[in-house]
DRENDO-1510 file (C-alpha; in Angstrom, 1 decimal, always signed):
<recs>
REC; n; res; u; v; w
REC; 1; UNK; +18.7; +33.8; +77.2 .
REC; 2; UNK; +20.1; +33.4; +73.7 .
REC; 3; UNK; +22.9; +36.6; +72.8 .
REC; 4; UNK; +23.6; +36.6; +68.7 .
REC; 5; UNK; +26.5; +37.8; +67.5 .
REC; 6; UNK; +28.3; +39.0; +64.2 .
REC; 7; UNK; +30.6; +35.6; +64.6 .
REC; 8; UNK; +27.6; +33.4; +66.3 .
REC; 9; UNK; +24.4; +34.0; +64.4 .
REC; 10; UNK; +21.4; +32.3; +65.1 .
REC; 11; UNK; +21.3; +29.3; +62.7 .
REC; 12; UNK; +17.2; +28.4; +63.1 .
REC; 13; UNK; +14.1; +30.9; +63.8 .
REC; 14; UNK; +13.8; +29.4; +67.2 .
REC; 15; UNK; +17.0; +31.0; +69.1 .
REC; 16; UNK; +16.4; +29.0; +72.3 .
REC; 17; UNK; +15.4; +25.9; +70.5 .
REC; 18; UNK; +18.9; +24.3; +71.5 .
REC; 19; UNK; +19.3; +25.7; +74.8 .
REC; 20; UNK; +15.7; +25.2; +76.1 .
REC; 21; UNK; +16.1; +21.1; +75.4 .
REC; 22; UNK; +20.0; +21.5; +77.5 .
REC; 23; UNK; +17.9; +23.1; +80.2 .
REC; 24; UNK; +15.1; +20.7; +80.3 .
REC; 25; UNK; +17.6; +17.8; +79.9 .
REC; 26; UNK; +19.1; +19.2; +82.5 .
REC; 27; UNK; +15.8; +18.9; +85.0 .
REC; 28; UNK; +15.0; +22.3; +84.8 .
REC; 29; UNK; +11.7; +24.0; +83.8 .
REC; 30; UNK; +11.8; +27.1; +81.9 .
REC; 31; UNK; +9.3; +29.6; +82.4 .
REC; 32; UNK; +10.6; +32.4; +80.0 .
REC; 33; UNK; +12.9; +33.3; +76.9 .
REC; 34; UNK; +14.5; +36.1; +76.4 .
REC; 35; UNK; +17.0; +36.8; +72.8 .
REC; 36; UNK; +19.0; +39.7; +71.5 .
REC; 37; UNK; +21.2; +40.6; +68.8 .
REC; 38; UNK; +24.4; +42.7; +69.8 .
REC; 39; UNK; +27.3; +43.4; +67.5 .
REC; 40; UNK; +29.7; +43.0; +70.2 .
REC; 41; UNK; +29.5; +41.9; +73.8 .
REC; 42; UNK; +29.2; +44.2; +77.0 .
REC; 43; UNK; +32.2; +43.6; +79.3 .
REC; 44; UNK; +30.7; +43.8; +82.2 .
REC; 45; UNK; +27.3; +41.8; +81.9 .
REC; 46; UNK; +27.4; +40.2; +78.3 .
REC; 47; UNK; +23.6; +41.9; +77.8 .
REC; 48; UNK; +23.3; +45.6; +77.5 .
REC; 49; UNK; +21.6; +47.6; +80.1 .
REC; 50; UNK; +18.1; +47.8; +78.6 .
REC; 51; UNK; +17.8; +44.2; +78.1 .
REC; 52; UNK; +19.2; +43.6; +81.6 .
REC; 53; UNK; +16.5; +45.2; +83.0 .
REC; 54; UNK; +14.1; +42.7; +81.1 .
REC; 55; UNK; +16.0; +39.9; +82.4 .
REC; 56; UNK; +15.3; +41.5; +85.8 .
REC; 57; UNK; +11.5; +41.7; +85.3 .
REC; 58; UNK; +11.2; +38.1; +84.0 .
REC; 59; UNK; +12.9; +36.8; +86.3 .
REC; 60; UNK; +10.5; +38.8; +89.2 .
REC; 61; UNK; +7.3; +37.9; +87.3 .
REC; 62; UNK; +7.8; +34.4; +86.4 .
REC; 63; UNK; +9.6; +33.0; +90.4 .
REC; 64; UNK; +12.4; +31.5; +88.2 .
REC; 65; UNK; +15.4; +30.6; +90.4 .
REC; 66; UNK; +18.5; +30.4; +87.8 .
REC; 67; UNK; +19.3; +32.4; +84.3 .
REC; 68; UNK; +20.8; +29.9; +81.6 .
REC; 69; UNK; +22.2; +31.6; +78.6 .
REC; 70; UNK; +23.0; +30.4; +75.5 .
REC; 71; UNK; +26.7; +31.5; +75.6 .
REC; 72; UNK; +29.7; +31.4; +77.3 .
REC; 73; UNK; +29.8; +34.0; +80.0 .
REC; 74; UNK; +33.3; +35.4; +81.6 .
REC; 75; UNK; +33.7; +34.5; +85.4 .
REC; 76; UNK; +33.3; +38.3; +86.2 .
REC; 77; UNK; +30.1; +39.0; +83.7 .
REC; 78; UNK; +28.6; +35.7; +85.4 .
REC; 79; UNK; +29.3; +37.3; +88.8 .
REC; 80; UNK; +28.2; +40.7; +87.9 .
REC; 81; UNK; +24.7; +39.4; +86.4 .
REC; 82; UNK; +24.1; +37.3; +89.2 .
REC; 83; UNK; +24.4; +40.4; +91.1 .
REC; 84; UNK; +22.0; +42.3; +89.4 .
REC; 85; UNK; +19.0; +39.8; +89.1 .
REC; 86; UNK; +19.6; +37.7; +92.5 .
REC; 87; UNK; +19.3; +34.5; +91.0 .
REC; 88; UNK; +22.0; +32.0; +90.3 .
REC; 89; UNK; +23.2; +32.5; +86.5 .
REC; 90; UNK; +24.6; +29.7; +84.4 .
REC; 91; UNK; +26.0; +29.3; +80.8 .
REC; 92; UNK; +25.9; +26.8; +77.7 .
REC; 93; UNK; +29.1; +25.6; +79.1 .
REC; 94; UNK; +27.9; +25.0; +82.7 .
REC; 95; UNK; +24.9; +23.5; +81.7 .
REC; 96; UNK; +26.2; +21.0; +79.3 .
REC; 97; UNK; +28.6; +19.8; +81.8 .
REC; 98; UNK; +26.4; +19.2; +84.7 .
REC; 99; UNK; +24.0; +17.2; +82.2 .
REC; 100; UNK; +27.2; +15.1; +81.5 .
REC; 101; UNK; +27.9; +15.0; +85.5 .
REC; 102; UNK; +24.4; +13.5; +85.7 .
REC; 103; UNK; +24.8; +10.8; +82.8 .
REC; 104; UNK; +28.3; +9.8; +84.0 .
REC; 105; UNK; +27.4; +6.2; +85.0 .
REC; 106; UNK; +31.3; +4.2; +84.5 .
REC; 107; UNK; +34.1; +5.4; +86.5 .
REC; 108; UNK; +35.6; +6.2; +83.7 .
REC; 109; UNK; +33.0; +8.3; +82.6 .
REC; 110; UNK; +32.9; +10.3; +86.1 .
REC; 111; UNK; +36.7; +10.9; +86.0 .
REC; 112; UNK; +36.3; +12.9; +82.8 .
REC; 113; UNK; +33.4; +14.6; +83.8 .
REC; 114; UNK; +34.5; +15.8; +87.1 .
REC; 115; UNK; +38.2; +16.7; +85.2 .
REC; 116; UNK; +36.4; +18.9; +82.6 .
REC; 117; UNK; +34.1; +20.8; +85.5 .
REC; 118; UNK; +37.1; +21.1; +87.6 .
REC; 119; UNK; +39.3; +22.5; +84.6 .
REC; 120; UNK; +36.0; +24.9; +83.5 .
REC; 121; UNK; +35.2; +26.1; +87.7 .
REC; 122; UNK; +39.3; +27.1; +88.0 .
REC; 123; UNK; +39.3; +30.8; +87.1 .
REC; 124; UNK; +35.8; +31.0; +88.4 .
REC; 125; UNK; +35.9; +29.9; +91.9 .
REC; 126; UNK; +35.7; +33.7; +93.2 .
REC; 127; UNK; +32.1; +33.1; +91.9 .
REC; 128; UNK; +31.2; +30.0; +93.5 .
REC; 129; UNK; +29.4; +29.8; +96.8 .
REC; 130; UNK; +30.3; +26.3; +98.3 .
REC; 131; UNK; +34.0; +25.1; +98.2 .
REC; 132; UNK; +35.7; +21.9; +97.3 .
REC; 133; UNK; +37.0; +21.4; +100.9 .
REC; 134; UNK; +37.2; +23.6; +103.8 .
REC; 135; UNK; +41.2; +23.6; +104.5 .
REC; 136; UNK; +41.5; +19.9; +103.9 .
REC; 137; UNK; +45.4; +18.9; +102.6 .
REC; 138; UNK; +47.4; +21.8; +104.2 .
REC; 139; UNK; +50.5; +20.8; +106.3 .
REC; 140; UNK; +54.0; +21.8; +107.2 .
REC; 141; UNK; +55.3; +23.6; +104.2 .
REC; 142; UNK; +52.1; +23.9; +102.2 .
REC; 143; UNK; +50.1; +26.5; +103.5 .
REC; 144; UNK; +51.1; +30.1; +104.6 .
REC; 145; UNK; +49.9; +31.6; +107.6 .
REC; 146; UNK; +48.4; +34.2; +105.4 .
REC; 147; UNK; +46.3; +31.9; +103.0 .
REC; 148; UNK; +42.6; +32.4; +101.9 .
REC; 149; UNK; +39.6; +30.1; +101.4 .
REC; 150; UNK; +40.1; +31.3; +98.1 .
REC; 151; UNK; +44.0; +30.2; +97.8 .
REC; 152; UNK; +43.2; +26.9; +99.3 .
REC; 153; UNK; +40.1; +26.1; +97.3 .
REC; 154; UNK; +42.1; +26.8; +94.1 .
REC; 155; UNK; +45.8; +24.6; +95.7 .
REC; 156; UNK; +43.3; +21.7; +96.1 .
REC; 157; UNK; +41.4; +22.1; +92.7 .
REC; 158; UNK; +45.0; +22.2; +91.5 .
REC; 159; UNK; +45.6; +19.1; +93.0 .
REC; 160; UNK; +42.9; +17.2; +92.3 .
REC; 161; UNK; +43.2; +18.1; +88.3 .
REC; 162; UNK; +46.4; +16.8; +88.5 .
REC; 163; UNK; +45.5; +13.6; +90.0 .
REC; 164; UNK; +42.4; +13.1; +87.3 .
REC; 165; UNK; +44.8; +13.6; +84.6 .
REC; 166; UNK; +47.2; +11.3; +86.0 .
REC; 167; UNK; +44.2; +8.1; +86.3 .
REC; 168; UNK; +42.4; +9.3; +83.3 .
REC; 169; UNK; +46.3; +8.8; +81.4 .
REC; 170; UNK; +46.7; +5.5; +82.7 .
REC; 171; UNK; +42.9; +4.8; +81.3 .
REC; 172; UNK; +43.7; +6.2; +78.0 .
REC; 173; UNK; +47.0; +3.8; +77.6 .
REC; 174; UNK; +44.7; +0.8; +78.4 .
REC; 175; UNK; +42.2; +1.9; +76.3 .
REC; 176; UNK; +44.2; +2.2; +73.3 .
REC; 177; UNK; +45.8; -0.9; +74.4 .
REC; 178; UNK; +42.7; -2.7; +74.1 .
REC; 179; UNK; +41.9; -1.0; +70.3 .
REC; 180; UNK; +45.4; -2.2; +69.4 .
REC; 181; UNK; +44.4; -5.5; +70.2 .
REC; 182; UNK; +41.7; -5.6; +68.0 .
REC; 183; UNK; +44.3; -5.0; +65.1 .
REC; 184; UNK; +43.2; -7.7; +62.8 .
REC; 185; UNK; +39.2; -6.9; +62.8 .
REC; 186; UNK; +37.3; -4.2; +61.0 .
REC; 187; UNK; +36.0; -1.4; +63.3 .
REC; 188; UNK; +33.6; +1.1; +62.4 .
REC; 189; UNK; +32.6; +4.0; +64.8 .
REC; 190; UNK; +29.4; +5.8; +65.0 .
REC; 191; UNK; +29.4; +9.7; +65.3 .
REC; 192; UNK; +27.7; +12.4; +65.1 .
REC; 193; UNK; +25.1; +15.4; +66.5 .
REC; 194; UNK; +23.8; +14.6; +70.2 .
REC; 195; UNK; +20.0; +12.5; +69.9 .
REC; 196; UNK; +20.6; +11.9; +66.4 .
REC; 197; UNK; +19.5; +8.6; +66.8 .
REC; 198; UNK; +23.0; +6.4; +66.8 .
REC; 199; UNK; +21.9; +4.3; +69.6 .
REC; 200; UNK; +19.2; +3.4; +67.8 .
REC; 201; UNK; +21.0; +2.3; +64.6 .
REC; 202; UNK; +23.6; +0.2; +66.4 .
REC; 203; UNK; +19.9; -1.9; +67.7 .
REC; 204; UNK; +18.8; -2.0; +64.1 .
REC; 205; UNK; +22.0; -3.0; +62.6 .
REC; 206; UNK; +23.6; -5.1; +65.5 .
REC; 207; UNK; +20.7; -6.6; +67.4 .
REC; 208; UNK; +22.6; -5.4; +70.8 .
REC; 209; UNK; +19.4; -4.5; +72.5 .
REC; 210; UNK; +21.4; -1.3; +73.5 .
REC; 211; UNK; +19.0; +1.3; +75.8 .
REC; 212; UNK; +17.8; +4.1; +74.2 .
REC; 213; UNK; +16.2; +7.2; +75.2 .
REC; 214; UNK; +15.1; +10.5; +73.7 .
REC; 215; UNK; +17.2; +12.5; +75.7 .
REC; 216; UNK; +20.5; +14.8; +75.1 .
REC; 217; UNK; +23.5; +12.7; +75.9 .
REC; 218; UNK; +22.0; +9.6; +76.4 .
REC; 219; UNK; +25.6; +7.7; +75.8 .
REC; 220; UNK; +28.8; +9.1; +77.6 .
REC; 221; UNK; +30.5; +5.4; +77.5 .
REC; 222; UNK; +31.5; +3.5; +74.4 .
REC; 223; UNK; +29.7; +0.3; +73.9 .
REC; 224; UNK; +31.3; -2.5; +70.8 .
REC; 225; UNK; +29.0; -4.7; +69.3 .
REC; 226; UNK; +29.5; -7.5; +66.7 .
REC; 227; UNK; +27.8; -6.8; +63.1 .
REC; 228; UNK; +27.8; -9.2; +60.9 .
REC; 229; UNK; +27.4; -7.8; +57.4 .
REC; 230; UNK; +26.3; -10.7; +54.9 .
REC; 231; UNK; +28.7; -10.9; +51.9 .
REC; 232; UNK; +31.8; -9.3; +53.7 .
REC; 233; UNK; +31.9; -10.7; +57.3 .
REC; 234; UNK; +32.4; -9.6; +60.9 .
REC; 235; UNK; +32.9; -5.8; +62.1 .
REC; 236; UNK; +33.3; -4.4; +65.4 .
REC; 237; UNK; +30.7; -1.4; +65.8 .
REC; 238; UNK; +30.9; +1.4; +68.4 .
REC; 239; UNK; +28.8; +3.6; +69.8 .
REC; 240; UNK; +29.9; +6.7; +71.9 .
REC; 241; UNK; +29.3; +10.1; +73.4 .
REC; 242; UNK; +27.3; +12.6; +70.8 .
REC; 243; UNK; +28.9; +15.7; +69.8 .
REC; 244; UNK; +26.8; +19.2; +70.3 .
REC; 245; UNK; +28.3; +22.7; +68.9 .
REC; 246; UNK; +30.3; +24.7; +71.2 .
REC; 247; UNK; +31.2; +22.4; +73.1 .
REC; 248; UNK; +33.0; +23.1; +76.4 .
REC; 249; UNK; +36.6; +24.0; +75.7 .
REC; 250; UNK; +38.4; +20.9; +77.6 .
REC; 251; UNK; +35.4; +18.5; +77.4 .
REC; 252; UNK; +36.5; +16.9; +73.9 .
REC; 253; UNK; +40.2; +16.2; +75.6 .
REC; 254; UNK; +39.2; +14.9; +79.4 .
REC; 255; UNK; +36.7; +12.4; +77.1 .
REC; 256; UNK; +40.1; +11.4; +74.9 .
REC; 257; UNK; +40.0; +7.8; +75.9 .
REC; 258; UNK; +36.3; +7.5; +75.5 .
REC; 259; UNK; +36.8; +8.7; +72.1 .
REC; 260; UNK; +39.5; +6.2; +71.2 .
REC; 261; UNK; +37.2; +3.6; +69.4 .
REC; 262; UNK; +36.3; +6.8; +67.1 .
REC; 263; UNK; +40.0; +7.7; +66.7 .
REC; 264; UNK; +41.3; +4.1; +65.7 .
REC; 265; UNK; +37.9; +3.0; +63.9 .
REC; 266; UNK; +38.9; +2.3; +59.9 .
REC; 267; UNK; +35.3; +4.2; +59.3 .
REC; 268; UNK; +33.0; +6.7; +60.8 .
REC; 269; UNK; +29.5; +6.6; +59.7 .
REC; 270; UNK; +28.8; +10.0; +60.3 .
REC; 271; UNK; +24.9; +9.9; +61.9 .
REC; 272; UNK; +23.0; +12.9; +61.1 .
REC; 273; UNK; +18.6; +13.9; +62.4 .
REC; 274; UNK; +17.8; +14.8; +59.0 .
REC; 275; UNK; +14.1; +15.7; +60.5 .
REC; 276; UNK; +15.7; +18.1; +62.3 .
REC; 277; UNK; +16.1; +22.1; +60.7 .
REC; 278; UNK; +19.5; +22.1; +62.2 .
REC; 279; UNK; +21.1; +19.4; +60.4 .
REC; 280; UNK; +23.5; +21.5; +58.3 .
REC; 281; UNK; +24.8; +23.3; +61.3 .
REC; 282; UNK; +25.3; +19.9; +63.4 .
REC; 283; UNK; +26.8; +18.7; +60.6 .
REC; 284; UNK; +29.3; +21.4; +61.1 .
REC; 285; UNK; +29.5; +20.9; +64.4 .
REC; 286; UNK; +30.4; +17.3; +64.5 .
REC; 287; UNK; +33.4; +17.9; +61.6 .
REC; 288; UNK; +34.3; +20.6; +63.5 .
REC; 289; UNK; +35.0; +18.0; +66.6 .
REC; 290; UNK; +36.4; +15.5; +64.3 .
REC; 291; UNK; +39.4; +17.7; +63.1 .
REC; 292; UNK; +39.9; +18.6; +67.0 .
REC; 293; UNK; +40.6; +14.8; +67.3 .
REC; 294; UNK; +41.9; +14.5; +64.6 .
REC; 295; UNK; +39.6; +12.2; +62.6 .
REC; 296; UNK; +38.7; +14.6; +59.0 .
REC; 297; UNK; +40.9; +12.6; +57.0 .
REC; 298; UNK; +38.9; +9.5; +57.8 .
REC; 299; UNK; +37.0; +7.8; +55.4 .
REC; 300; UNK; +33.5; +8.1; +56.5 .
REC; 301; UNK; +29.6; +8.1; +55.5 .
REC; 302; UNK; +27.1; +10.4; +55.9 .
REC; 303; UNK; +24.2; +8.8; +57.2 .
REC; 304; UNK; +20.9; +10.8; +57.2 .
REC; 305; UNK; +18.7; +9.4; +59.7 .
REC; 306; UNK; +14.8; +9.3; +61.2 .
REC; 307; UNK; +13.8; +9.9; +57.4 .
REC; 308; UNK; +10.6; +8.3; +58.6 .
REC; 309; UNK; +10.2; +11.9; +60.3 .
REC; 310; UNK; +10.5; +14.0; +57.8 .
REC; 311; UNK; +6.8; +14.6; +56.3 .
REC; 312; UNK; +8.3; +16.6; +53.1 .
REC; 313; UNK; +10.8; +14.4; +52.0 .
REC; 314; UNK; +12.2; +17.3; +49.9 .
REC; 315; UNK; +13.9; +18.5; +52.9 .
REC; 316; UNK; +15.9; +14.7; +52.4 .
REC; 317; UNK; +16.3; +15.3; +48.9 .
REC; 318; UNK; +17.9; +18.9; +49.9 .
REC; 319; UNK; +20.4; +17.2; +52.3 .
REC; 320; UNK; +21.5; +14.6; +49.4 .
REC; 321; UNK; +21.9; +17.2; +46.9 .
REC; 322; UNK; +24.5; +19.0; +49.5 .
REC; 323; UNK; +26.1; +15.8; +50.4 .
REC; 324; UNK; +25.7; +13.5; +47.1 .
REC; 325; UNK; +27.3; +10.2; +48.7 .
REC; 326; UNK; +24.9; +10.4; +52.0 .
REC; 327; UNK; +22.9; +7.6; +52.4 .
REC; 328; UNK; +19.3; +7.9; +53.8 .
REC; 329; UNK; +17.5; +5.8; +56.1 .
REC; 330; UNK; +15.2; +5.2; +59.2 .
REC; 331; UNK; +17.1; +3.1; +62.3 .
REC; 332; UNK; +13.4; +3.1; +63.3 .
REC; 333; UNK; +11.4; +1.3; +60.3 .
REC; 334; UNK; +15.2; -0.4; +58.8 .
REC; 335; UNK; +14.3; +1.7; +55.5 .
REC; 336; UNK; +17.6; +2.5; +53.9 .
REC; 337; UNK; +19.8; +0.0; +55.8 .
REC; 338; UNK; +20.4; -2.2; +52.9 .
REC; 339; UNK; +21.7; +0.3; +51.0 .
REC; 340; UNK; +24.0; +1.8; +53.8 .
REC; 341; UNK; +25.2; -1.8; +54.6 .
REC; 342; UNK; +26.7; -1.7; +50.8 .
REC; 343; UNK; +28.0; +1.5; +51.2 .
REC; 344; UNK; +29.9; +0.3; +54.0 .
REC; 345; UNK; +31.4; -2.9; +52.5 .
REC; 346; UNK; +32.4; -0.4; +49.5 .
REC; 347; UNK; +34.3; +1.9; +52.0 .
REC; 348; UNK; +35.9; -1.4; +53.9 .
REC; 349; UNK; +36.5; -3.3; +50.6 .
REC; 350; UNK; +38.9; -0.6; +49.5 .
REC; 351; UNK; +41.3; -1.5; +52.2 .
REC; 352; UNK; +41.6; -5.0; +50.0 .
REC; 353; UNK; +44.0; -5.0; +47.2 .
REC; 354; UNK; +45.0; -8.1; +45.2 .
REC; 355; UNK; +47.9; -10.1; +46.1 .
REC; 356; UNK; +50.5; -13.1; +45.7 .
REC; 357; UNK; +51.6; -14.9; +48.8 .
REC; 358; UNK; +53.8; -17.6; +48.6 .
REC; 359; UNK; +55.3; -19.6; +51.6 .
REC; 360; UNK; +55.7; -23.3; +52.5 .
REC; 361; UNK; +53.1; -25.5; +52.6 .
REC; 362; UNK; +53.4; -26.5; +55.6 .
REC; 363; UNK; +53.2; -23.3; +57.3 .
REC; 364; UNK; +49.9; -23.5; +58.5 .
REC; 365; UNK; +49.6; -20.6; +60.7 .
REC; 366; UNK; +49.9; -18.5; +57.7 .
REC; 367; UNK; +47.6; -20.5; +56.0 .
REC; 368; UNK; +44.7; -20.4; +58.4 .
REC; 369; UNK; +45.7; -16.7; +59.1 .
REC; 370; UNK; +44.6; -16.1; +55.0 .
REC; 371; UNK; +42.0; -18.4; +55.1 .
REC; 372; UNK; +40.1; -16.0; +57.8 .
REC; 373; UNK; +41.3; -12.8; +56.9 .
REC; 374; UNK; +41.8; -13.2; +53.0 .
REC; 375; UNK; +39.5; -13.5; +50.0 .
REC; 376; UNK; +41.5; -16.5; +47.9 .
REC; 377; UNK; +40.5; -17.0; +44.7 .
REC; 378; UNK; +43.6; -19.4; +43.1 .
REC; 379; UNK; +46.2; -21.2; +44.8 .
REC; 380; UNK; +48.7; -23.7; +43.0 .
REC; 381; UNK; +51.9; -25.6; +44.6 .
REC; 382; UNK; +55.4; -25.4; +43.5 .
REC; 383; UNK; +57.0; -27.9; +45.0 .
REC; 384; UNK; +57.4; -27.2; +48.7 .
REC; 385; UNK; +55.6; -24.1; +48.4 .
REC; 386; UNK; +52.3; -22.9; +47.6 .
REC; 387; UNK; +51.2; -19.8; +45.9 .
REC; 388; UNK; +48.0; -17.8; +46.9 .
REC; 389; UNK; +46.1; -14.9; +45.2 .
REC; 390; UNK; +44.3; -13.6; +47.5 .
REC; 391; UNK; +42.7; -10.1; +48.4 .
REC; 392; UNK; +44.7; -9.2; +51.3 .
REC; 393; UNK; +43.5; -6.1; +53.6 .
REC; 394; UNK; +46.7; -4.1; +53.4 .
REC; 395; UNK; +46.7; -3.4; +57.0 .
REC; 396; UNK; +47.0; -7.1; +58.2 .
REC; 397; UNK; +50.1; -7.6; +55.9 .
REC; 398; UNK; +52.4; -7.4; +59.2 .
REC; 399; UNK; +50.8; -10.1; +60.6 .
REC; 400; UNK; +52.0; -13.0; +57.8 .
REC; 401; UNK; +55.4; -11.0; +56.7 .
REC; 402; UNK; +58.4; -13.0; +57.8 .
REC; 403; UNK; +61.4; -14.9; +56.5 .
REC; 404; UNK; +59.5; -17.1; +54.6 .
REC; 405; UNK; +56.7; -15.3; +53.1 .
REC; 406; UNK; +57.0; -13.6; +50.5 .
REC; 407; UNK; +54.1; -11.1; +49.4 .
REC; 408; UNK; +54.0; -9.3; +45.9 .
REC; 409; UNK; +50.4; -6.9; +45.2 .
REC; 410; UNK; +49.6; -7.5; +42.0 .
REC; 411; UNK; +48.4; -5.0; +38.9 .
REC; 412; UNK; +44.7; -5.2; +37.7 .
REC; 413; UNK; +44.9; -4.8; +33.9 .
REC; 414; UNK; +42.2; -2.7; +32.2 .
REC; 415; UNK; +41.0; -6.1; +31.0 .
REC; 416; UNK; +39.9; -7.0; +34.6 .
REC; 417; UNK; +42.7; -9.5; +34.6 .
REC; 418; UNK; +44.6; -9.9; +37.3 .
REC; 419; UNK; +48.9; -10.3; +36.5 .
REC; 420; UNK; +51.8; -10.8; +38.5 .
REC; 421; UNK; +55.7; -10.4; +37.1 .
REC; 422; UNK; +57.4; -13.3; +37.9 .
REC; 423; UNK; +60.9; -13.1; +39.4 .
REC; 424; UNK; +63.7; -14.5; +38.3 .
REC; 425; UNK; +63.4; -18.2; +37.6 .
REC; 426; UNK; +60.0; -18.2; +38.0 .
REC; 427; UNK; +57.0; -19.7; +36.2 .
REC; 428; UNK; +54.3; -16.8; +36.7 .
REC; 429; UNK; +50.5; -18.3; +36.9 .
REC; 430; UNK; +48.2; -17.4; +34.1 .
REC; 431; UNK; +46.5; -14.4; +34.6 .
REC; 432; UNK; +42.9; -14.6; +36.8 .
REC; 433; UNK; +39.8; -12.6; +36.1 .
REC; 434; UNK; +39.0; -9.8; +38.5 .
REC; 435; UNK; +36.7; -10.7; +41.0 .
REC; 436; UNK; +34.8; -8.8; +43.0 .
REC; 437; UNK; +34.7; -9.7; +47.2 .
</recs>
């Protein structure tokens, strides 16, 4: 049952499209549709009378034994419209969680999972049927003598919320522990709309051999791979959970430490179905989840995907004419990867900036440390020391600073040549030709 309203319209001609692939993912089999357009909501049973009287006869005729709808239903509209067509009825929100409950395959995962159905089935345990725990956990000073199944059920949900939040904050601190660690490489995080194919494209870029299947939230965990990018070097790609519009409120914060490889990454390639009709509106939907993390200021690429599935390739040149910088290709056939591969050593290269390092010569740790992590293109001693010009990534500058480094950026002239103001006393080196990295 899809509902559209003045601030939800339907975004495709198929209304149920979205919901009927949450059902089926879900293991259900739908037997009938039903859609309307209200301009606002009925209080007590979301539908309006007339239509709830369909929903009653297709739910008679076709033997179906649960309603999904397309929305998010109040705890008291959910209970009234179970009421009135005897089945069990469920909403976006229910539906996308239990698909998560069934994917969850890491502790991790399962902690988050069971925190966000916990946090969603609060208010609504008047309408739930079998409890968490018949009286377990009372004792002397806990329970009244006048408490309800209701009261307990809802102490004990309490409780266990509080004690997922409490494992699922140590998890975050080592997750972002281990991110922190990874300080010195270049990380880039895949994101985007749920089966857009992301899985896919880590295989074709990576060679991880990562499982992939044609299914709505295939991936809840994030999985790092090696890429090795010829020309630039080693980057750390991840994979993690897809995003899907309206999410359930809570589910974006319980999966906060699964999500902090996307949070710390240095780039997002943004991974969008560009065979599918929808692909504006996901693309919505996944910035819309990106500012809720607080990733919308990151630099990132668009990455229009399964081209190979798009018969009128019209519909690609549509999506590039929206989004000029996207970059178009098939993680199936590899069309189009060469080009995003440059598009992502572009994005990383900017992080590089031309520099002057000078420190003793002798200091090999710093040395080596450049050697792996810098670009040197000249290097001359002084005495004791040596001087460098390098292209330094900015954000590994803490790791050689120290007493006897010393680290000037240097200005690129408009005649590509590279200059550096000497300080007092000192003989600066000519100047060096731009290069590229």
């Amino acid at each position: 049952m899809s509902v559209a309203l003045p601030d939800r319209p339907w975004v495709t001609d198929d209304p149920c499209d979205e919901i009927r692939g949450l059902a089926e993912s879900a293991g259900a089999v739908v037997v009938g549709e039903l859609t309307q357009k209200r301009q606002d909501i009925q209080l007590a049973t979301y539908i309006g009378s007339g239509k709830l009287r369909e929903l009653q006869e297709l739910v008679e005729t076709t033997g179906a034994d649960v309603v999904v709808f397309d929305n998010d239903l109040g705890p008291a509209q959910a209970r009234n419209l179970e009421k009135a067509v005897g089945v069990k009825v469920l909403d976006r929100s229910e539906v996308i969680l239990d698909i998560f409950a069934t994917r969850a395959q890491t502790l991790e995962a399962r902690l988050q999972v069971e925190l966000a159905q916990l946090e969603y089935s609060l208010p609504r345990l008047k309408n739930m049927w079998s409890h968490l725990s018949r009286q377990k956990g009372g004792g002397i000073g806990l329970r009244g003598p006048g408490e309800t199944q209701l009261e307990s059920d809802r102490r004990l949900a309490g409780g266990r919320i509080r004690d997922l939040k409490q494992r699922l904050a140590d998890v975050q601190a080592r997750k972002e522990r281990e991110v922190r660690s990874r300080g010195e490489e270049y990380t880039v995080s895949l994101v985007g709309y749920t089966n857009a194919g992301k899985s896919r494209l880590m295989n074709a870029l990576t060679k991880a051999g990562v499982y992939v299947e044609n299914k709505l939230f295939s991936t809840l965990d994030t999985r790092t791979r090696q890429w090795h990018i010829k020309d630039f070097g080693r980057v750390l790609l991840s994979d993690t959970v897809g995003f899907i519009r309206q999410l359930p409120h809570g589910l974006v914060a319980s999966f906060k430490a699964t999500l902090e490889e996307t949070r710390q990454a240095r780039l997002l390639l943004h991974v969008v179905d560009a065979s599918n009709p929808m692909a504006e509106e996901q693309i919505r939907a996944v910035n819309e989840v990106l500012t809720e993390l607080g990733c919308d200021k990151k630099p990132s690429i668009l990455v229009l995907n399964k081209i190979d599935r798009v018969a009128d390739r019209s519909v690609v040149d549509v999506l590039r004419a929206h989004h000029p910088r996207a970059i178009a290709i098939s993680g199936l056939t590899g069309e189009g990867l060469a080009d995003l591969q440059e598009a992502v050593i572009g994005a990383l290269s900017a992080d590089f900036a031309p520099a002057e390092v000078t420190t003793p010569a002798g200091n090999g740790k710093v040395l080596a440390y450049l050697n792996a992590h810098a670009e040197i293109f000249r290097q001359e001693f002084r005495g004791n020391s040596i001087v460098l010009r390098c292209y330094l990534p900015r954000h590994l500058l803490r790791h050689i600073e120290g007493p006897e480094v010393r680290v000037r950026f240097l200005k690129v002239e408009e005649n590509g040549h590279v200059v550096a103001t000497p300080g007092p006393g000192e003989t600066p080196l000519p100047p060096d030709e731009m290069q590229s990295i």
